[in-house]
C-alpha positions as a Markdown table, in Angstrom:
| # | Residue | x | y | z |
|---|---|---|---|---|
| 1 | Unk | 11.2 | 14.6 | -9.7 |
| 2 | Unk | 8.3 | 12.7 | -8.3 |
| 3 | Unk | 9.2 | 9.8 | -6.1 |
| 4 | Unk | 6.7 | 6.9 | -5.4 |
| 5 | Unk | 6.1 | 5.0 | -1.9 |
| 6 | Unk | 4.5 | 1.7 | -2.5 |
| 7 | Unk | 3.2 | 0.2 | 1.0 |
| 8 | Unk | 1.4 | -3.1 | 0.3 |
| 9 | Unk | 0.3 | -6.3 | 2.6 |
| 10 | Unk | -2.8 | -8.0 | 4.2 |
| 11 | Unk | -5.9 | -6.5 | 5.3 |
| 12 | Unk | -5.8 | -5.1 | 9.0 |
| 13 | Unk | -1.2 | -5.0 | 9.0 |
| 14 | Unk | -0.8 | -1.3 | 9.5 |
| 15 | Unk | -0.6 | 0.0 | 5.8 |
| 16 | Unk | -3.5 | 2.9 | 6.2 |
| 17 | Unk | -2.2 | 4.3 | 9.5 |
| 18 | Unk | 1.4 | 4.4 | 8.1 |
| 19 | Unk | 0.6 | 5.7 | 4.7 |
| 20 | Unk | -1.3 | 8.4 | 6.3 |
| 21 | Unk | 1.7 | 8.9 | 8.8 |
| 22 | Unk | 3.7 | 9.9 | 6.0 |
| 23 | Unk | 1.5 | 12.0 | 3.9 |
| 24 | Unk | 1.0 | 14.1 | 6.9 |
| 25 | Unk | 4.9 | 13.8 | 7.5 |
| 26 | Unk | 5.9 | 15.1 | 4.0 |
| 27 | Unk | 2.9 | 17.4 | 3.3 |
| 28 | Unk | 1.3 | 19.7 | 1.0 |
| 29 | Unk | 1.9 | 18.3 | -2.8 |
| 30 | Unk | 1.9 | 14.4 | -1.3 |
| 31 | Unk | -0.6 | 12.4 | -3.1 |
| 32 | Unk | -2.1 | 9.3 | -1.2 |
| 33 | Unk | -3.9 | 6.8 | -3.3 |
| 34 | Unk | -5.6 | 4.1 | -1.2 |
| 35 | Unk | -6.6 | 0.6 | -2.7 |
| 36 | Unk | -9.7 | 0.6 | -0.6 |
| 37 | Unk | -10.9 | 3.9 | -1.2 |
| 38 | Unk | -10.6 | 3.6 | -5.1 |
| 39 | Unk | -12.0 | 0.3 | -5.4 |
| 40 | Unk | -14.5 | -0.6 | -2.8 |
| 41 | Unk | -15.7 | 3.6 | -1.9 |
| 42 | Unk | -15.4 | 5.2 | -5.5 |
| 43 | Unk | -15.5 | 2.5 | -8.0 |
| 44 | Unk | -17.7 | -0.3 | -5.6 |
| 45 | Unk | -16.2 | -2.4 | -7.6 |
| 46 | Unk | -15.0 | -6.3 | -7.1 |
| 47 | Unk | -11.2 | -7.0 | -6.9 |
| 48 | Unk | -9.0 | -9.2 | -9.0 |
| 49 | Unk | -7.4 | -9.4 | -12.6 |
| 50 | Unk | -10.4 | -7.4 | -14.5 |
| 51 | Unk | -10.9 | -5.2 | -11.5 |
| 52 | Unk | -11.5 | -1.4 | -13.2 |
| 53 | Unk | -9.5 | -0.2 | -10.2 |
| 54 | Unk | -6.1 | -1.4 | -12.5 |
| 55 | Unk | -6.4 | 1.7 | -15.3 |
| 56 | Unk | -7.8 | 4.6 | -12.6 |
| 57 | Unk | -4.9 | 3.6 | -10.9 |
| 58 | Unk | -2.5 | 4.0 | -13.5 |
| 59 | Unk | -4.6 | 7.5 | -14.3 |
| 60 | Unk | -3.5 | 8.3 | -11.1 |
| 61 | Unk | -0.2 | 7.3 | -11.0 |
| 62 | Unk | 0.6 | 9.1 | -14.1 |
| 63 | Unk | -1.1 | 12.1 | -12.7 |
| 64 | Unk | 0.7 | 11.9 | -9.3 |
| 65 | Unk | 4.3 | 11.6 | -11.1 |
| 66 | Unk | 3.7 | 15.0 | -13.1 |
| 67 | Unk | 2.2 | 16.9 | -10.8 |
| 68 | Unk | 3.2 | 15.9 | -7.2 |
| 69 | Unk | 6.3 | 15.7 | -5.2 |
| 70 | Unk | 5.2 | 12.5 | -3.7 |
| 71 | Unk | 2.8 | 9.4 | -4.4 |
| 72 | Unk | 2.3 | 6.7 | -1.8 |
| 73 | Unk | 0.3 | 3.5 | -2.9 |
| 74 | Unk | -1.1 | 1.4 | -0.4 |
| 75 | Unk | -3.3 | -1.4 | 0.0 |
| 76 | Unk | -3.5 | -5.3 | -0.2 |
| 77 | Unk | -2.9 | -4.8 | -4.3 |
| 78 | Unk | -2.1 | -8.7 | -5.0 |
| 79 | Unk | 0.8 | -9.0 | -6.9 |
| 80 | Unk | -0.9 | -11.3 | -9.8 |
| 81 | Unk | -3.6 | -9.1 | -10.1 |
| 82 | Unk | -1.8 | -5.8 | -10.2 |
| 83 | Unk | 0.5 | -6.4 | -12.6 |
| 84 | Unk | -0.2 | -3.8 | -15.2 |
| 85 | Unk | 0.1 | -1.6 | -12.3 |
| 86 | Unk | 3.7 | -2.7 | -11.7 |
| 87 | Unk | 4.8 | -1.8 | -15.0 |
| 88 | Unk | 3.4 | 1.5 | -15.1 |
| 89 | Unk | 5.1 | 2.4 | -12.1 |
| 90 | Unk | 8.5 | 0.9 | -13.5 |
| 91 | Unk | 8.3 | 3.1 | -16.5 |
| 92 | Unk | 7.2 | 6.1 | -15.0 |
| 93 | Unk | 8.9 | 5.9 | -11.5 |
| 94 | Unk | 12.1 | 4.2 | -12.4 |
| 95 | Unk | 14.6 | 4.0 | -9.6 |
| 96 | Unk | 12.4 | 6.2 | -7.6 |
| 97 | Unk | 10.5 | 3.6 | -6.1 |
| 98 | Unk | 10.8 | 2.9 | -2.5 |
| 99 | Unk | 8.5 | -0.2 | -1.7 |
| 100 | Unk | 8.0 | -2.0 | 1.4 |
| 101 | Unk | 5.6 | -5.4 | 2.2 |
| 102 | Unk | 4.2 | -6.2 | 5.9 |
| 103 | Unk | 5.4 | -9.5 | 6.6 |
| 104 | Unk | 3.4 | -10.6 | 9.4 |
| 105 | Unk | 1.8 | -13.8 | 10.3 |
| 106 | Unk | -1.7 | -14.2 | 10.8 |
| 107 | Unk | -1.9 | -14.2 | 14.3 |
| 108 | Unk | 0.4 | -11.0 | 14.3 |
| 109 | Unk | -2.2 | -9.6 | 11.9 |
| 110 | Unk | -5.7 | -10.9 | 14.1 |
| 111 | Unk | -4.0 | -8.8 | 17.3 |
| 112 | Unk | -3.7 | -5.6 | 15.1 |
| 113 | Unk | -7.0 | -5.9 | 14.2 |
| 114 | Unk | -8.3 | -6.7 | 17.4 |
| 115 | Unk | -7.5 | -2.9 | 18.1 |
| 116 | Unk | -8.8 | -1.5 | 15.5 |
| 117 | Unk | -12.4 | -0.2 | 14.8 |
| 118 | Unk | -12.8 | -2.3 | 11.6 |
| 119 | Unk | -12.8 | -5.0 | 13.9 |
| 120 | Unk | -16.5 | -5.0 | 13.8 |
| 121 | Unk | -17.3 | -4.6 | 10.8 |
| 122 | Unk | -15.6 | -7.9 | 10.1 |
| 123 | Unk | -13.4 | -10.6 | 11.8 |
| 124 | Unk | -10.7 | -13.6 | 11.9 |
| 125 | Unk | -12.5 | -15.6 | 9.4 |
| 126 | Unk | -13.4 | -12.8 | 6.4 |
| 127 | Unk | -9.2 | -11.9 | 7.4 |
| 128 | Unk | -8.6 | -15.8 | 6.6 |
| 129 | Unk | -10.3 | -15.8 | 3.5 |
| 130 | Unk | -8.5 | -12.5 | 2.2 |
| 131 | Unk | -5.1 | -13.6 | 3.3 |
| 132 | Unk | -2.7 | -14.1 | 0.9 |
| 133 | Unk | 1.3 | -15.1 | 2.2 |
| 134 | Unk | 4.3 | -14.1 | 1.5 |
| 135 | Unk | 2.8 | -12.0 | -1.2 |
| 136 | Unk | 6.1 | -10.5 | -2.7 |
| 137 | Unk | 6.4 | -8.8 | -5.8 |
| 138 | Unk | 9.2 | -10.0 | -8.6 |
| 139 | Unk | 9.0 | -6.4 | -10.7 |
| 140 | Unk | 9.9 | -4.4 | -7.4 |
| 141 | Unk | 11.9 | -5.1 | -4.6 |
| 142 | Unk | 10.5 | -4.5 | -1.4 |
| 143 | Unk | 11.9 | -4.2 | 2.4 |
| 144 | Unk | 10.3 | -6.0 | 4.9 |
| 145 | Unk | 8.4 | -4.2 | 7.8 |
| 146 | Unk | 7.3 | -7.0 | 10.8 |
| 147 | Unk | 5.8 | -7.1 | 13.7 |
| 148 | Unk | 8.0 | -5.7 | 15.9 |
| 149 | Unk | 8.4 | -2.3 | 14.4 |
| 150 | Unk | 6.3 | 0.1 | 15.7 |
| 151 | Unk | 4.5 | 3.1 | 13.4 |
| 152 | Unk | 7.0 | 5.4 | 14.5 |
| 153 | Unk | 9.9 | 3.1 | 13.5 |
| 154 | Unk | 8.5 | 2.9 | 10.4 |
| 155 | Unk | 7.7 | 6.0 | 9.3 |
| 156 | Unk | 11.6 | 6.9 | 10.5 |
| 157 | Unk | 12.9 | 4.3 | 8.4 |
| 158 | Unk | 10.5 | 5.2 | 5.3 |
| 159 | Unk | 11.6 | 9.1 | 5.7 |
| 160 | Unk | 15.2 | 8.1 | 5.9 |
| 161 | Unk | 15.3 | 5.8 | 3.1 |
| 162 | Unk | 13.8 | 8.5 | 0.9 |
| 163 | Unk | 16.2 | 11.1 | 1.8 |
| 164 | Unk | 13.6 | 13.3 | 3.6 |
């Protein structure tokens, strides 16, 4: 039975580096679907309620729940605009979803991307424009990761949680 990790929150929090953490963690069969690889990389496509990334991502969901042992989701996926996403991962995922939101603060977030290469590809203000706060979903419920929990901590915690 498939079993789905949902990792969202804002731009430059640590979602990419942990949802890659895990795939390598739990291996061959683990299917990673990344917000900003599908929509800005494959799709180039705008984001919001019409965004065409919605039905490839249910494509893949349903895809990722027959065929693979594992499926993590991550990216800044606004809960509004997602929505339809939401429901297709309650029907096909069930009680099989493990989700968990980065509740930082902004400042918290401008320090993690301070170390990061993206950093210069844009900065503090396109990260201010993004942001969107306490961005919690009402379909799913999701544990908190914050600041103080380090990648390793994390990845523990998501492992554990899922009975890995």
């Amino acid at each position: 039975m498939s079993k789905l990790i949902l990792i969202r929150g804002n731009s430059a929090s640590g979602k990419t580096t942990l949802a890659k953490a895990l795939q390598a963690e739990l291996g061959e069969n683990t299917l990673l679907l990344s917000q900003d690889e599908l929509r800005r990389h494959m799709l180039i496509a705008h984001d919001g309620f019409d965004t065409p990334t919605i039905p490839l991502l249910q494509n893949l969901l349903t895809y990722g729940y027959k065929n693979c042992h594992y499926v993590i989701l991550e990216g800044i996926l606004r809960s509004d605009w997602y929505e339809p996403v939401w429901k297709t991962i309650l029907e096909l995922y069930g009680q099989n979803v493990f989700a968990y939101y980065y509740d930082l603060s902004f400042e918290d977030t401008l320090i993690r991307h301070a170390s990061r290469e993206k950093s210069k590809e844009f900065g503090a203000d396109a990260l201010k424009r993004w942001w969107n706060d306490k961005d919690y979903l009402d379909q799913i419920h999701e544990k908190k990761i914050y600041a103080d929990g380090s990648l390793e901590n994390n990845l523990e915690r998501i492992l554990n949680d899922t009975a890995i």
